[in-house]
N, C-alpha and C positions, 0 to 999 in steps of 0.2 A: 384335846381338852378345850372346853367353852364355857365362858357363865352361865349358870342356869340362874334365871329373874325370879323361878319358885325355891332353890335351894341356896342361892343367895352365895354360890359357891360355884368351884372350877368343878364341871362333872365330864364324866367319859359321854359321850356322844355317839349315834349311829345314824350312817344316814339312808334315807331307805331311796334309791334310785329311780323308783318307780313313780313314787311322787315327787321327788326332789323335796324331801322335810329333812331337816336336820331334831333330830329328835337326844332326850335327855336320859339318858339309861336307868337315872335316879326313879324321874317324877311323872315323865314318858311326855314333858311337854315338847312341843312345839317349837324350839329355839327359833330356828330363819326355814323359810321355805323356797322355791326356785331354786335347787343349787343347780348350778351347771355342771352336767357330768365330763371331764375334758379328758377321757381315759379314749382308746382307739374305739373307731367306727366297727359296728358288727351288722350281720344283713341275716335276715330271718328265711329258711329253708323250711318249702314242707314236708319234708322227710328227716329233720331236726328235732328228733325226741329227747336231747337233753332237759329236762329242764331245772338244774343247775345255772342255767346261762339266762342271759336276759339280752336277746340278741334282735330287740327291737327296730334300732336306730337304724339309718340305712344309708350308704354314702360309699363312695369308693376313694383310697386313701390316696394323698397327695403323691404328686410324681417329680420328684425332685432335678429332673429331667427337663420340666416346661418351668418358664419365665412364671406363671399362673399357679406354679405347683399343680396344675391342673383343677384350680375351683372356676369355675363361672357359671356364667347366668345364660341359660338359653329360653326365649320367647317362641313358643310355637303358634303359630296363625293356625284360624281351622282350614279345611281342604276348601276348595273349591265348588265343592256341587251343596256344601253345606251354607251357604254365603249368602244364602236367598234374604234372610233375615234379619243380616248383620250390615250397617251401613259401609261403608265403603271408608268412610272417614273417620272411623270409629281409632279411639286410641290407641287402643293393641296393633294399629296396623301403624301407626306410626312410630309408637315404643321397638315394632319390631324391622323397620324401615333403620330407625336410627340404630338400634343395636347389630345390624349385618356394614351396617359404616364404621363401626368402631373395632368391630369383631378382627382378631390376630389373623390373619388369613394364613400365615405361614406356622403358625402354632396348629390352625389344622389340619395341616399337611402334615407336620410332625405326628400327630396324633395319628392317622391315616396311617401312617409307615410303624408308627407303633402297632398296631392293630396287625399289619400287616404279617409283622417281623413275629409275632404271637403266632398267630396262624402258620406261618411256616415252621416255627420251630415245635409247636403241637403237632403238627403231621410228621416231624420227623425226630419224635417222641427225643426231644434233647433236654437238659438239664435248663432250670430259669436260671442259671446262671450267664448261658451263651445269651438270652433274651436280654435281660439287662444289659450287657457289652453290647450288642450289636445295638440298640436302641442307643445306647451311650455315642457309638462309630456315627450315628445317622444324627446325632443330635448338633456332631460337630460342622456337618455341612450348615443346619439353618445357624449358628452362629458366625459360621465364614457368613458373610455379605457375598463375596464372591462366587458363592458355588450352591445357589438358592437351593430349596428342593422343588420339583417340579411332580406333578402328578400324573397317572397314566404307566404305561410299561418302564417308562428312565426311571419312576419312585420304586417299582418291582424290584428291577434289576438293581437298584441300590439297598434294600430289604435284602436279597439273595447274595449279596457279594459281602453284606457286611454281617450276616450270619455265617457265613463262610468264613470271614476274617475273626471272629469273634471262637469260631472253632477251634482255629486254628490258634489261636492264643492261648485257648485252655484245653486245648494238647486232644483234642478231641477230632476226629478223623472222620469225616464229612469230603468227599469229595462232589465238586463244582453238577457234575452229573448229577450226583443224586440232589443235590438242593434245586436245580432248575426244574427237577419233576414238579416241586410244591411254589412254583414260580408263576404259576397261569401261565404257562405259552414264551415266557421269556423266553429268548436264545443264550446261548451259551456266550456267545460274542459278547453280545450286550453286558451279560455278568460277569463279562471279563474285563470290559471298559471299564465298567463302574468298580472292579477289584483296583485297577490300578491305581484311579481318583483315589481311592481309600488310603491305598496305601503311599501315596503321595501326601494326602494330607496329614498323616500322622507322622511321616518322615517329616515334613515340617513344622508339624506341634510339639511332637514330641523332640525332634532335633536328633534322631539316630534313625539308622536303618531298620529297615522291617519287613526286608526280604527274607525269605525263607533260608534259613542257616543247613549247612550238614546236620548238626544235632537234630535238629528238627525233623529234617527228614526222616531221619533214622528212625525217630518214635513215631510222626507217622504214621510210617510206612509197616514200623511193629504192631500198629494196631490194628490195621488192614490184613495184617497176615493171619490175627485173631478173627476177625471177622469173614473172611474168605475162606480159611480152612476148615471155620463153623460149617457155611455154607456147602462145603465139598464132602465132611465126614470126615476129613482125613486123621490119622492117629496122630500119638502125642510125638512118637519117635518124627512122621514127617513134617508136624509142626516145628517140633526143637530144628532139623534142618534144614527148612526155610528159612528161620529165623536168622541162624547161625550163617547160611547166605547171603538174605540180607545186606548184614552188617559187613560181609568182606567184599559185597558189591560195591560197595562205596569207594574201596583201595583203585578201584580199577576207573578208567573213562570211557564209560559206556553212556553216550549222548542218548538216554532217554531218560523219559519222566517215571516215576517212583512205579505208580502203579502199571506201569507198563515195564519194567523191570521185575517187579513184585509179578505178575502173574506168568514173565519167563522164568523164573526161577518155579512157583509151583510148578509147571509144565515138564520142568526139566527134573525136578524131585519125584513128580507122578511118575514119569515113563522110566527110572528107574526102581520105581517100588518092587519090593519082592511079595505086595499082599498084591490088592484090588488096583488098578491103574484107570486114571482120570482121563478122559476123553477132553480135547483143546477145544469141541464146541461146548463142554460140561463148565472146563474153567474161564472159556471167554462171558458166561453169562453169567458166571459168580463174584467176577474180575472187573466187571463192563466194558472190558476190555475186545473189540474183533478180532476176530482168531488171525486174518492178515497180518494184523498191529504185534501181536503176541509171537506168530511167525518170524517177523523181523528183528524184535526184540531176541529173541532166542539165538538167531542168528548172528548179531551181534556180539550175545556172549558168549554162546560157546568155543571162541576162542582161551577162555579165562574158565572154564566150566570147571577141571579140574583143582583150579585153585581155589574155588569159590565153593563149589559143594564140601561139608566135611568129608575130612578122610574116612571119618569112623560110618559113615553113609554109603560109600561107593569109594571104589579104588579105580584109579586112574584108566584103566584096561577095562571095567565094568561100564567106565565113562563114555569109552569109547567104542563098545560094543555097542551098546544099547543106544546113547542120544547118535550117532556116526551116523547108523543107516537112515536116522529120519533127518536131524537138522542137517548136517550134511549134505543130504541129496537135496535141498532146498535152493542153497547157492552155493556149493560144493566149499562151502566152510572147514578149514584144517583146524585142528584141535593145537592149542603152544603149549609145551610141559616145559 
């Protein structure tokens, strides 16, 4: 409600966007004009046939992430071969002399690594949720003083460790392999370095551990098994036990890593199947696992095999039929009941 000057009274009001009028519904005057529309930025598409929307304006929204919220002012000079014309001393060339002196250098570095942490997590079609945390993980080094960000493979490999870390928090199963693919050339090393930085630094911001728990494991490693057994075809009866193996690998101390555990147990559930059976160069590329690695892993358990596969899957003397003559003859492994 507004005074209208013609109706000498409080009238309903509209206001039309397009011109910025504040108009009187009564008498159709003119009350104020300029208004400033302060509702969120929208960016105009040519393949945007709404037209409902008025999606003129154009701007990308603040990043509550940068010091800047991410507004500023960038000076672009023209090229080089274009300058024939332009004097040398010309203002623009000083406005933009002094605004690369002022300019955040480590805000765009940050911005860099955002960019980057996008492009990773697009190619590896993940939720904007892990984008946001891992942007959040990498935002805490530029406010450490200590632990700058630097540009070049060390900013990569801190991009790749801390979507990795950000997976892993929201229970999403991402292993380190498959993120160096969308790394440009990082090495695994590297991503491992910069895992541990990460997780050093939020042991000390946070003030708790944030190592990787049993529980954790366990989900995981449940997810992989969804995704590996996709990969393989395998039915539902030998998905239920892998799973159900899984979980009572944990009871035991079998010194390896998850997915290397996780793909001796498919191994050892295939070669007992009574349908179609998985071939160990089938599950080492499903697994990314090498069949050596999967070999030894196997090895390992089949000491424990019978306690670990359900009963209702395979009976102890099936167990030992069938995995005996292969893992067995590997390093003459005895089966403990």
């Amino acid at each position: 409600m507004e005074i209208c000057l013609d109706c000498k009274k409080s009238t309903e009001t509209v206001i039309d966007l397009r011109t910025g009028d504040t108009i009187c519904t009564e008498c159709s005057l003119v009350i104020s004009d300029h208004y400033i529309h302060d509702c969120q930025e929208w960016r105009t598409f040519a393949n945007d046939d709404n037209s409902d929307r008025d999606p003129n304006r154009v701007g990308d929204p603040t990043n509550p992430l940068l010091k800047s919220g991410g507004i500023g002012t960038i000076i672009e000079t023209r090229k080089e071969n274009t300058l024939s014309s332009v004097p040398k001393n010309n203002d623009i060339f000083g406005l933009s002399r002094a605004h690369n002196l002022v300019r955040n250098k480590e805000e765009d570095v940050f911005k860099k690594a955002c960019n980057e942490i996008k492009r990773m997590t697009e190619d590896l079609d993940l939720i904007s949720g892990v984008e946001f945390r891992a942007c959040e993980i990498v935002s805490k080094f530029d406010v450490d003083k200590s632990k700058k960000l630097r540009r070049g493979k060390q900013l990569t490999a801190l991009c790749a460790a801390s979507v990795s870390t950000a997976c892993r928090e929201l229970k999403l199963s991402r292993t380190l392999k498959e993120i160096s693919t969308v790394a440009n050339g990082v090495s695994l090393k590297d991503i491992n370095k910069a895992s541990m930085g990460i997780k050093r630094l939020l042991r000390s911001d946070q003030d708790e551990d944030v190592s990787d728990a049993p529980p954790q494991v366990i989900l995981k490693t449940g997810e992989l098994v969804r995704r590996f057994c996709s990969k393989l075809d395998l039915s539902e009866k030998e998905r239920k036990a892998i799973r159900e193996a899984v979980e009572m690998a944990e009871n035991f101390d079998i010194r390896r890593n998850p997915k290397s555990v996780l793909a001796a147990i498919i191994f050892m559930i295939c070669q007992l199947s009574q349908t179609k059976q998985r071939h160990i160069s089938d599950i080492a590329l499903a697994s990314e696992v090498v069949e050596n690695t999967i070999k030894k892993s196997a090895n390992d358990m089949y000491p424990y095999a019978s306690k670990i596969i359900p009963k209702w899957y395979a009976s102890e003397e099936h167990i030992i039929n069938k995995l005996g003559g292969n893992i067995g003859s590997w390093d003459g492994a005895k089966l403990t009941v």
